[in-house]
C-alpha positions in Angstrom: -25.7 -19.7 62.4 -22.8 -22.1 62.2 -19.4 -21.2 61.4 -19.2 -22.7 58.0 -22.1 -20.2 56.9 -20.0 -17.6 58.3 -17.5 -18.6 55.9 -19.4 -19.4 53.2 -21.1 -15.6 53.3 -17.8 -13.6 54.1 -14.8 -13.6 51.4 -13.2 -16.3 50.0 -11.2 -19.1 51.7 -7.3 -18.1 51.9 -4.6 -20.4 52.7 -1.3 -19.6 53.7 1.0 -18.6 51.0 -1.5 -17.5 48.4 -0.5 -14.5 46.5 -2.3 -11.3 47.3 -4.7 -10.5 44.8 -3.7 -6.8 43.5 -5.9 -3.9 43.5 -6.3 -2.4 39.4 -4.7 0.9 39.6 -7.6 3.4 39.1 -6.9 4.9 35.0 -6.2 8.8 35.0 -7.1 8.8 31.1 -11.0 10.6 30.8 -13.8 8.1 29.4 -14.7 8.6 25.6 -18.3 8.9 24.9 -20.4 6.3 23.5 -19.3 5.9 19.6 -15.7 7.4 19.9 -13.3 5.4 18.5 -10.5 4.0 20.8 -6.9 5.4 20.4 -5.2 3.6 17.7 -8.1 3.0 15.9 -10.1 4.7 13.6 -12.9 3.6 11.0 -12.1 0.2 11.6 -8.3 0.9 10.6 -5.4 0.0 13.3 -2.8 2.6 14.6 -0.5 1.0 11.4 -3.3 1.9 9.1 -5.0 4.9 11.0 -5.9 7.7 8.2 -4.3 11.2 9.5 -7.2 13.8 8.6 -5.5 15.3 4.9 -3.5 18.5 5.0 -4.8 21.2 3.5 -1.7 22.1 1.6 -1.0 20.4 -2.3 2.6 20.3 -1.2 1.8 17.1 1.2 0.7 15.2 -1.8 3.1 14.0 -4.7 2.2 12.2 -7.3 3.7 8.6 -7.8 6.7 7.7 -9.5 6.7 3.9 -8.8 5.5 0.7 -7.4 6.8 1.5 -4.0 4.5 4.6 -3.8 1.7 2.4 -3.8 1.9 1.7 0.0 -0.7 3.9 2.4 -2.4 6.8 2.2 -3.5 7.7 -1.4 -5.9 9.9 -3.4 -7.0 9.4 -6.6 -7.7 12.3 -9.2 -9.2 12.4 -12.6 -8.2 15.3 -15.5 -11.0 16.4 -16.0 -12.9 20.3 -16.3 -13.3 20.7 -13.5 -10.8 17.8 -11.6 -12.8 15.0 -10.1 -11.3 12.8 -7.1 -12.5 9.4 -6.4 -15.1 9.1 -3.4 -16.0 5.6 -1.4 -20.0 6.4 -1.1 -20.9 4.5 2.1 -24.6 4.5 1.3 -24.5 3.0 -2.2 -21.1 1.2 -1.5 -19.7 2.4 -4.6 -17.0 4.4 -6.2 -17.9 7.7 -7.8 -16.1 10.7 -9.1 -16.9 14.1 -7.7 -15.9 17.7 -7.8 -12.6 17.9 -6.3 -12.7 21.1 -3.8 -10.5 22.9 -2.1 -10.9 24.4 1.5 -12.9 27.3 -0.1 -15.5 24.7 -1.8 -13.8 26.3 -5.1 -13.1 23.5 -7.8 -9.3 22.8 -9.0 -8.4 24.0 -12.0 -5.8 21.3 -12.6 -4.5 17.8 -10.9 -1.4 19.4 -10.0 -2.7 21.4 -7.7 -5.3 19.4 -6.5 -5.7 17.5 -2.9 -7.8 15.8 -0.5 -10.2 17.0 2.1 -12.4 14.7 3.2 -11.3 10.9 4.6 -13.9 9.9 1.9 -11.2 10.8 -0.6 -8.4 8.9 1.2 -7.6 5.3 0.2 -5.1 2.7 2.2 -3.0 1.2 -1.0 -1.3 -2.1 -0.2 1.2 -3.8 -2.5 -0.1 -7.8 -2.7 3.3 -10.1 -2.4 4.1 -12.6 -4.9 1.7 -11.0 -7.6 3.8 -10.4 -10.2 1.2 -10.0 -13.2 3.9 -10.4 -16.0 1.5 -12.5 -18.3 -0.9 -9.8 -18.6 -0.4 -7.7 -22.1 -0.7 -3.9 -21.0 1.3 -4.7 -17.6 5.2 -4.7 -17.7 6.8 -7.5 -16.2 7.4 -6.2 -12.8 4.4 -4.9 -12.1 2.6 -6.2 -8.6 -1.1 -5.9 -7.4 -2.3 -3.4 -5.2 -5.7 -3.2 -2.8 -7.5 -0.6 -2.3 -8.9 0.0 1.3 -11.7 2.7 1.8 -11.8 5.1 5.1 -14.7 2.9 6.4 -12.7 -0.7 6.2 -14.0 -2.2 2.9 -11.9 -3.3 0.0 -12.6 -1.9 -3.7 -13.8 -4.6 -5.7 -14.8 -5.5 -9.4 -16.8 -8.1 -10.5 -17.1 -10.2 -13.7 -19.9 -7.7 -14.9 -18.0 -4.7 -14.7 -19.9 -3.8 -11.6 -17.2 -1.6 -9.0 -18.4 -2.0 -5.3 -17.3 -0.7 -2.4 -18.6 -3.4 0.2 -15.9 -6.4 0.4 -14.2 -7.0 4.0 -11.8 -9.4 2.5 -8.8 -9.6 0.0 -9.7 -11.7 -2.8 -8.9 -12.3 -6.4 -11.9 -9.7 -7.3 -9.9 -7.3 -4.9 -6.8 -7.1 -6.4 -5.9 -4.2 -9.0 -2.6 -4.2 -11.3 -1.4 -0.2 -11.5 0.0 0.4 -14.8 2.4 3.8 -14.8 2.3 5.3 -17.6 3.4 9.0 -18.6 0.2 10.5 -18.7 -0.9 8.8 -15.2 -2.0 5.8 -13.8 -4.6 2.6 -15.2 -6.0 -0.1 -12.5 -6.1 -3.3 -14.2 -8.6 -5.6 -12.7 -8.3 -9.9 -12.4 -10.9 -10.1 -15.6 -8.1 -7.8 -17.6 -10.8 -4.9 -17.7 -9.7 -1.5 -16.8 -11.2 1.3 -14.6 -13.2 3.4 -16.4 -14.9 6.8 -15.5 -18.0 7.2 -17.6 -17.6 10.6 -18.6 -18.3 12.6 -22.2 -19.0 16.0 -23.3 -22.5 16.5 -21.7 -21.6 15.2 -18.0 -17.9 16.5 -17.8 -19.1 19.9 -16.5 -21.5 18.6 -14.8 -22.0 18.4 -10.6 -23.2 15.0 -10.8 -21.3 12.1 -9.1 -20.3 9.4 -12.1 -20.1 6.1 -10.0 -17.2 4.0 -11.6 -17.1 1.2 -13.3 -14.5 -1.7 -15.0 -16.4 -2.7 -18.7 -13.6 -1.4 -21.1 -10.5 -3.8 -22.2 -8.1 -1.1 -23.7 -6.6 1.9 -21.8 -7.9 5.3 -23.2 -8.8 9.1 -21.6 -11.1 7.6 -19.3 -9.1 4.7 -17.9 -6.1 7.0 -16.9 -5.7 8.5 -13.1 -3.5 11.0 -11.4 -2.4 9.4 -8.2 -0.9 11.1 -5.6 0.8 9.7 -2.0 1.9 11.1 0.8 5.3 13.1 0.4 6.5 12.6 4.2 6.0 8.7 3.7 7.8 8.7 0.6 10.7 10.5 2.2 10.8 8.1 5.1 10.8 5.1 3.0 13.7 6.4 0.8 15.8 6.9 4.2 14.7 3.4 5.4 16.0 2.5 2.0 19.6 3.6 2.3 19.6 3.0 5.6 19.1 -1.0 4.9 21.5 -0.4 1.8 24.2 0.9 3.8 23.7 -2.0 6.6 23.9 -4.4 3.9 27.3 -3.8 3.2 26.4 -1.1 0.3 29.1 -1.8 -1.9 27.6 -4.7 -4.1 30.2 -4.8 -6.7 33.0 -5.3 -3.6 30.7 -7.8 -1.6 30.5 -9.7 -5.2 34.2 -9.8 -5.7 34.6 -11.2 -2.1 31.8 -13.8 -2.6 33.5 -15.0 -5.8 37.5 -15.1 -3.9 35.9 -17.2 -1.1 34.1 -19.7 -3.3 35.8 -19.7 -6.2 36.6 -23.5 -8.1 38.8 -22.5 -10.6 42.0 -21.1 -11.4 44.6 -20.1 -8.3 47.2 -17.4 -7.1 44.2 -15.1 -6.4 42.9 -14.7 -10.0 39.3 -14.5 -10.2 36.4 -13.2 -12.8 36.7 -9.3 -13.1 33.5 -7.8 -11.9 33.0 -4.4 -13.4 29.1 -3.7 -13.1 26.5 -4.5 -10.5 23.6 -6.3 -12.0 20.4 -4.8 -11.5 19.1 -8.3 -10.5 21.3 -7.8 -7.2 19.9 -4.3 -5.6 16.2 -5.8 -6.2 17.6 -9.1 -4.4 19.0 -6.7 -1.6 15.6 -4.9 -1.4 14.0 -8.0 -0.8 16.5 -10.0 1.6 18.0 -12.0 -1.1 21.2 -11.3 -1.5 22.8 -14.5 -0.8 20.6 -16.4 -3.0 21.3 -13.9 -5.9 24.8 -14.0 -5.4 25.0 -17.8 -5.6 22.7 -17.4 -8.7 25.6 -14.9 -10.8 28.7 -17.5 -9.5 26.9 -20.3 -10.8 26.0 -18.5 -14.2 29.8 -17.3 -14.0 30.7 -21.0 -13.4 33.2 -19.6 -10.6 31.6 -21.5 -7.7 32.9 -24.7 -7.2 29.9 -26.0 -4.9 27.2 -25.0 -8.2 28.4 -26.5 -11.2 
């Protein structure tokens, strides 16, 4: 056997100066079993989006009081005798109502006091940017669209029939729901300006039978209203994020106007400038957002005070 077939059997050719190839370090973590979902993931869903299992405890869920509640983990009720929660049926791929039951497998009297407890019953709500759905008739003119994400990674969806489905990976136009708050609860408005509907009535409300949704109506009655509840830690942390960004902003929007207007001011001298007495509401949405500047300029040039925006 010749040298070169030594070589060619033994390792591979190194040269002087090649980097040593390192050894992996051996992992300490134990291997999952077959089917187990990796850490950070679950049903499809990222760490971000990862469904905690649902407290057993109707403190943890509140319901919403706006928009900005309509961002993760949410459960949606129906007031009904006895209550009925929304379920995402993986079989069927649709969205029925079904007994809503405690830990006890006792039904809830009331929405109030109702939670969930099963992921089934737990949706991911996203808020869809630049939707603002003003030109619709029942929606007000801040209103934004929502999607709904089941436990198993599909997206609620309507089509033009009516027909509610459960099997959509995507986020399309049939994906997209407008929430309407109103006193009495919440209505999801669909893109074909028909609203979800429960198909209950006198014989089937006391019924055990799942009633699988659907989006035919065009008017918001008893059966196209929903109590909607989030998660109260979430909403907590969002509202300290909130006034955390609020006071790193400056805070003071009334004083950051007034030294906006001195700086830029075209008019007038000896320090005179327009008297700014209120902060418009168009500013702390523009400071939620990251717009400030742009609103600012927007109020000098209205005020005819700037003299670069005549």
């Amino acid at each position: 056997m010749s040298e070169y077939d030594t070589l060619r059997k033994g390792n591979k050719l190194s040269f002087k100066g090649d980097a040593k190839k390192r050894k992996k370090a051996k992992s300490s973590k134990r291997k999952q079993p077959k089917g187990t979902p990796a850490q950070g993931e679950f049903h499809g869903h990222s760490s971000e989006e990862r469904i905690a299992p649902p407290a057993s405890t109707h403190s943890t869920w509140v319901p919403v009081e706006s928009l900005a509640d309509f961002e993760g983990p949410t459960s949606i009720f129906f007031n009904s005798e006895p209550v009925r929660c929304l379920v995402a049926v993986d079989d069927s791929e649709t969205l029925q109502a079904q007994w809503a039951l405690d830990d006890a497998d006792q039904p809830f009297d009331a929405t109030k006091s109702a939670y969930p407890t099963s992921l089934q019953q737990v949706f991911i709500v996203r808020l869809i940017p630049n939707t603002d759905s003003g030109i619709r008739s029942h929606a007000s003119s801040t209103s934004k669209s929502v999607s709904i994400k089941t436990s198993n990674g599909h997206y609620v969806s309507c089509a033009r029939d009516g027909t509610v489905v459960t099997d959509s990976m995507a986020v399309g136009p049939q994906e997209m729901w407008t929430p309407i708050l109103r006193p009495d609860g919440v209505s999801f408005q669909s893109i074909y300006d028909s609203f979800l509907t429960l198909p209950i009535d006198t014989q089937t409300e006391g019924s055990r039978k799942s009633l699988t949704l659907c989006c035919t109506d065009d008017g918001i009655g008893f059966r196209q209203v929903f109590d909607v509840k989030c998660q109260s830690q979430l909403r907590d942390k969002r509202k300290l994020e909130d006034d955390a960004q609020d006071a790193s902003l400056g805070g003071d929007l009334e004083k950051l106007e007034r030294d906006q207007i001195r700086k830029y001011q075209g008019w007038g001298g000896g320090g005179r400038s327009h008297p700014v007495t209120t902060v418009d509401p168009e500013l702390k949405r523009a400071r939620k957002t990251g717009h400030v500047a742009g609103a600012l300029l927007s109020r000098r040039e209205k005020l005819k005070s700037d003299k670069y925006c005549k």
